[in-house]
Backbone bond lengths (Angstrom), bond angles and torsions (degrees), N, CA, C in turn:
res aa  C-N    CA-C-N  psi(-1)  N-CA   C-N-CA  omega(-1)  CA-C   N-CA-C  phi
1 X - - - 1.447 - - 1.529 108.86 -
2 X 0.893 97.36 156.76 2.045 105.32 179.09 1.260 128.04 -142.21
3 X 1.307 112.89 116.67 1.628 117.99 -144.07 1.929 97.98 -117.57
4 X 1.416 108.82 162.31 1.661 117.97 -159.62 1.603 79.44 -75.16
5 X 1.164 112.12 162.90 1.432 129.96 166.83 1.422 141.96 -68.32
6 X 1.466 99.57 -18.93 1.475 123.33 153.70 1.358 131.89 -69.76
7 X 1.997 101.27 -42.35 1.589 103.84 155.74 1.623 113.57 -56.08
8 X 1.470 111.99 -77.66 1.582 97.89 -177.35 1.691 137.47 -44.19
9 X 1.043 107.34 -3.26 1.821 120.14 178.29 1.644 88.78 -82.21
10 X 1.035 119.77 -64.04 1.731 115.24 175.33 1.295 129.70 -52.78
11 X 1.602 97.53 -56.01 1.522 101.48 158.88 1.469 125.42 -30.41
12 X 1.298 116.51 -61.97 1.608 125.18 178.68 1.580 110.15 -74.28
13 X 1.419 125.08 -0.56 1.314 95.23 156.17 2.018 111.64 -117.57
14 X 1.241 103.72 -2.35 1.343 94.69 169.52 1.433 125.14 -105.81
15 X 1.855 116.51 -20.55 1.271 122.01 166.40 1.627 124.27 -101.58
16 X 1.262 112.51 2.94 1.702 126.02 154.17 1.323 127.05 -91.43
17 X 1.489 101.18 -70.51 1.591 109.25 -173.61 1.285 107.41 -103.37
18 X 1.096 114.86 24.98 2.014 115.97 177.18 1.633 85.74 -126.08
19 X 1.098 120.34 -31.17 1.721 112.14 -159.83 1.748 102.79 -63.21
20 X 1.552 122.37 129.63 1.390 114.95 160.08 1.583 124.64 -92.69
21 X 1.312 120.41 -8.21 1.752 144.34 143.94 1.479 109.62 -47.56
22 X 1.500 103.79 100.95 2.062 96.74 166.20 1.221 94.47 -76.92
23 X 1.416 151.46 -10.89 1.385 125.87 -178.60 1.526 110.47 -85.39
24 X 1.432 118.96 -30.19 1.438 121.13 -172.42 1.599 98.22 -77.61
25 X 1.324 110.62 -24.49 1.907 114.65 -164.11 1.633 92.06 -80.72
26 X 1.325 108.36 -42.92 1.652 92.12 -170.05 1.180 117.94 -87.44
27 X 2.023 113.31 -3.98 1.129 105.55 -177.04 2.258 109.99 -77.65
28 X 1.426 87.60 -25.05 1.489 109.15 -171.66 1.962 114.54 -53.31
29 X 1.632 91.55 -47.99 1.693 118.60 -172.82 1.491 73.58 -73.53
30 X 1.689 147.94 -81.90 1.369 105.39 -164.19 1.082 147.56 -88.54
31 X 1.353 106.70 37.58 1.377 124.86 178.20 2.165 101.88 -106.49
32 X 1.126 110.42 -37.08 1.714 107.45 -171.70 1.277 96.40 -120.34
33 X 1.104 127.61 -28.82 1.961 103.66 158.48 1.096 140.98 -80.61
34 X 1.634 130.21 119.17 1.466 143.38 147.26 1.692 89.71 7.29
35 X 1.300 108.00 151.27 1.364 122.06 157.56 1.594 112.53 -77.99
36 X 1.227 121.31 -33.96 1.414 131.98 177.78 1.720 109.63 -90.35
37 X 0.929 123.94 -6.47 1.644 144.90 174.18 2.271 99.63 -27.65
38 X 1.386 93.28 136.49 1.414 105.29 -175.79 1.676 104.46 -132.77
39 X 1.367 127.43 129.89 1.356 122.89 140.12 1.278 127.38 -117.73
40 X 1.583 105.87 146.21 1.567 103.44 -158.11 1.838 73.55 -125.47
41 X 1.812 98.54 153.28 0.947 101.07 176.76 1.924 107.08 -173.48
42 X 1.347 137.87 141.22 1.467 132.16 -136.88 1.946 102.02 -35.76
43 X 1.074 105.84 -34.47 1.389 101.04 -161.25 1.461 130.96 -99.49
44 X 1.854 92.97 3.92 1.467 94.50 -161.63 1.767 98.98 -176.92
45 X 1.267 113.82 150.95 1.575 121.12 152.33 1.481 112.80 -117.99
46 X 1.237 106.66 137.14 1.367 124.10 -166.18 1.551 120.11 -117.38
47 X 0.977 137.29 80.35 1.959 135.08 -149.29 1.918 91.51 -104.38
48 X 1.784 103.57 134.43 1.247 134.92 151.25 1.561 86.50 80.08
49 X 1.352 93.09 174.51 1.748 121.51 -175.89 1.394 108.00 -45.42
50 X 1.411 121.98 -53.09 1.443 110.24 -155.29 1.676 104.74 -65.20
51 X 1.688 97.93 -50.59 1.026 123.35 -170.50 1.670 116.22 -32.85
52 X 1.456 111.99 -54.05 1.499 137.93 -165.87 1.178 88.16 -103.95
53 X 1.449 157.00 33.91 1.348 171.40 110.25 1.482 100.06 -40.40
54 X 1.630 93.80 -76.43 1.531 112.77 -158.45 1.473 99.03 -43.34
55 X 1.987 105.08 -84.79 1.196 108.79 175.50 1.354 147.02 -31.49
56 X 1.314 123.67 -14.89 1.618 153.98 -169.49 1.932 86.24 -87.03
57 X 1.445 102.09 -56.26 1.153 90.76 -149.09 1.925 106.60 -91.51
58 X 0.970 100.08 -21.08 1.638 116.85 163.25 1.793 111.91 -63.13
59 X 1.457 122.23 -38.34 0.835 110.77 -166.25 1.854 90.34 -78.75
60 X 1.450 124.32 -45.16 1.170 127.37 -176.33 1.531 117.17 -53.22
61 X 0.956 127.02 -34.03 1.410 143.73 174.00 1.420 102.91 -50.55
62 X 1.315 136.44 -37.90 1.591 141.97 -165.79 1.039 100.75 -88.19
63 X 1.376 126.05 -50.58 1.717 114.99 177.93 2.055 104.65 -121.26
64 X 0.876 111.99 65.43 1.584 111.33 -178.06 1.630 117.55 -47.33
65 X 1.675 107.95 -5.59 1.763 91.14 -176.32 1.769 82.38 -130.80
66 X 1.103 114.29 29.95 1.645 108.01 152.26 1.777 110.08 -74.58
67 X 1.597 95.62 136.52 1.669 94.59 169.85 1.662 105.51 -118.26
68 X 1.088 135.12 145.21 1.488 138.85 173.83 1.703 103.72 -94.23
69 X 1.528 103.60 127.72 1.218 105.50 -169.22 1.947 114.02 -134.81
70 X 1.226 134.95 81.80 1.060 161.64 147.99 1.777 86.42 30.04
71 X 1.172 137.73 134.41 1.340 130.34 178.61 2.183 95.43 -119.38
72 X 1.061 103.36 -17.91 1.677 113.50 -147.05 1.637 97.96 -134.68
73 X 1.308 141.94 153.18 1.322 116.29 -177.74 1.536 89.11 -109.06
74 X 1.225 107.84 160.53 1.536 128.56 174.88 1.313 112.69 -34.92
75 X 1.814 119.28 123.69 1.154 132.15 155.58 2.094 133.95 -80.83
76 X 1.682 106.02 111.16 1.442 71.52 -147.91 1.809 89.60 -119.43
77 X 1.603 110.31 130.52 1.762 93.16 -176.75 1.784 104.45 -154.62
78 X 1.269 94.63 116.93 1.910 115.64 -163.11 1.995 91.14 77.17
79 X 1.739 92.26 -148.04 1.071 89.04 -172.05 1.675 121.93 -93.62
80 X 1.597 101.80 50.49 1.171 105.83 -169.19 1.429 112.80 -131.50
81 X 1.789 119.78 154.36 1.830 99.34 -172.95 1.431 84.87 -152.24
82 X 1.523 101.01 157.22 1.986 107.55 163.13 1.534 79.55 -128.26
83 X 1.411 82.13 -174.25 0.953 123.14 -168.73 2.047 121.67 -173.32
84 X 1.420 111.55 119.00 1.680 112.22 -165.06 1.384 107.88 -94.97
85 X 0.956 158.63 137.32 1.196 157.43 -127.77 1.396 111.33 176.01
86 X 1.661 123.45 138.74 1.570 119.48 156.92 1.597 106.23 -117.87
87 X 1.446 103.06 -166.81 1.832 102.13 -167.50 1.583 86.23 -168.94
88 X 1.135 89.99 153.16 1.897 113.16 -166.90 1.422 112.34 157.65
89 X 1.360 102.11 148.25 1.954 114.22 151.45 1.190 98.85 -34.55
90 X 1.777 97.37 142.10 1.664 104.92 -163.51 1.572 65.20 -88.44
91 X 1.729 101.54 169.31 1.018 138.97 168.71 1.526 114.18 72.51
92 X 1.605 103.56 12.56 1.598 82.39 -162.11 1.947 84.44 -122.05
93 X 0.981 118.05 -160.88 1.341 133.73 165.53 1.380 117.99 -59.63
94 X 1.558 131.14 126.90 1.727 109.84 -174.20 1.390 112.76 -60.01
95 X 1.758 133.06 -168.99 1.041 125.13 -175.41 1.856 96.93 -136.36
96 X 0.938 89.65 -37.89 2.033 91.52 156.55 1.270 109.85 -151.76
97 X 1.470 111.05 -177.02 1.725 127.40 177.93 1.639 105.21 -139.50
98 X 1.471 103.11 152.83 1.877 116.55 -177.42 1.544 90.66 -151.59
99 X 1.179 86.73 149.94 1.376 107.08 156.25 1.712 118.46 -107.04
100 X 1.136 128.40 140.47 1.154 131.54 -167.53 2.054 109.69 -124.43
101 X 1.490 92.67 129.92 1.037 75.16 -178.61 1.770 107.74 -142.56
102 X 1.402 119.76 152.77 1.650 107.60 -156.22 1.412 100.46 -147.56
103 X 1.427 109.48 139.13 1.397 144.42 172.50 1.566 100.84 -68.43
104 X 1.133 111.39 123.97 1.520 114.99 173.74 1.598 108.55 -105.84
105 X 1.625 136.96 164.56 1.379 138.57 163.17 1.559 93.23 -169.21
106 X 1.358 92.29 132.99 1.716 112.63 167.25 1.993 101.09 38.28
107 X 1.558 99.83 51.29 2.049 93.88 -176.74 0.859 137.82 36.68
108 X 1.716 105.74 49.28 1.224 117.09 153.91 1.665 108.27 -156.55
109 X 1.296 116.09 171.92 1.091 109.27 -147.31 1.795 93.82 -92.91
110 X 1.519 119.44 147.40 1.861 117.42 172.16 0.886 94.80 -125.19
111 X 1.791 155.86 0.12 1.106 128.82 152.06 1.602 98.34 -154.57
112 X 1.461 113.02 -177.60 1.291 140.60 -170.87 1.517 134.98 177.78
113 X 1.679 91.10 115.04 2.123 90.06 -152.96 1.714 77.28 -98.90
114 X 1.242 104.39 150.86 1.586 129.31 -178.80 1.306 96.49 -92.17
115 X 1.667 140.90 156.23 1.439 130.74 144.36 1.054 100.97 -137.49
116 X 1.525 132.91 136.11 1.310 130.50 -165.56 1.689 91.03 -88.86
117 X 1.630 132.46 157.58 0.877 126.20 155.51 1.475 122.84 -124.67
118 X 1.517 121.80 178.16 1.713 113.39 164.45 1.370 104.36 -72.96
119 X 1.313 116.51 150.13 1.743 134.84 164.09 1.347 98.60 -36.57
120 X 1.778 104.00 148.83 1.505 100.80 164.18 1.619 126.51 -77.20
């Protein structure tokens, strides 16, 4: 299936790295990631499904009731989009902010560079 580029920028932060389900998370990564799909991000590059599995779900594991929440609406130009975002305990104050930004091919996503940012 092949989805607009604005869906998958959301997709990957609420049905990857927001998901606390490895079955819904891995079902998600193979549904909007490239088979050849890469994320690079300060600490690491991560290539194909399993890979960005692991990390998705490792990073979720550390804070499991963090939600990532879109501050800015999606920027979208050729086949490319960000998107600025924070993440925290709902209700409370965020705890950081990134901007996210993703490589699109044939509607679905082949890459995605992380950038951590300062709070707004």
């Amino acid at each position: 299936m092949s989805y607009s580029i604005s869906t998958l920028v959301i997709r990957n932060l609420h049905d990857v790295f927001g998901e606390n389900d490895p079955a819904r998370r891995r079902a998600a990564i193979n549904e909007i990631f490239t088979e050849d799909c890469v994320f690079y991000e300060p600490k690491g590059v991560y290539r194909g499904h399993d890979e960005i599995d692991r990390i998705a779900g490792a990073i979720k594991a550390t804070q499991p009731d963090f939600q990532y929440q879109p501050i800015a609406e999606p920027e979208e130009l050729g086949n490319g989009e960000r998107v600025r975002w924070v993440s925290g305990r709902p209700g409370k104050a965020p705890a950081y902010a990134g901007t996210d930004f993703i490589i699109a091919r044939d509607g679905r996503i082949a890459a995605v560079y992380l950038f951590f940012d300062k709070l707004p």
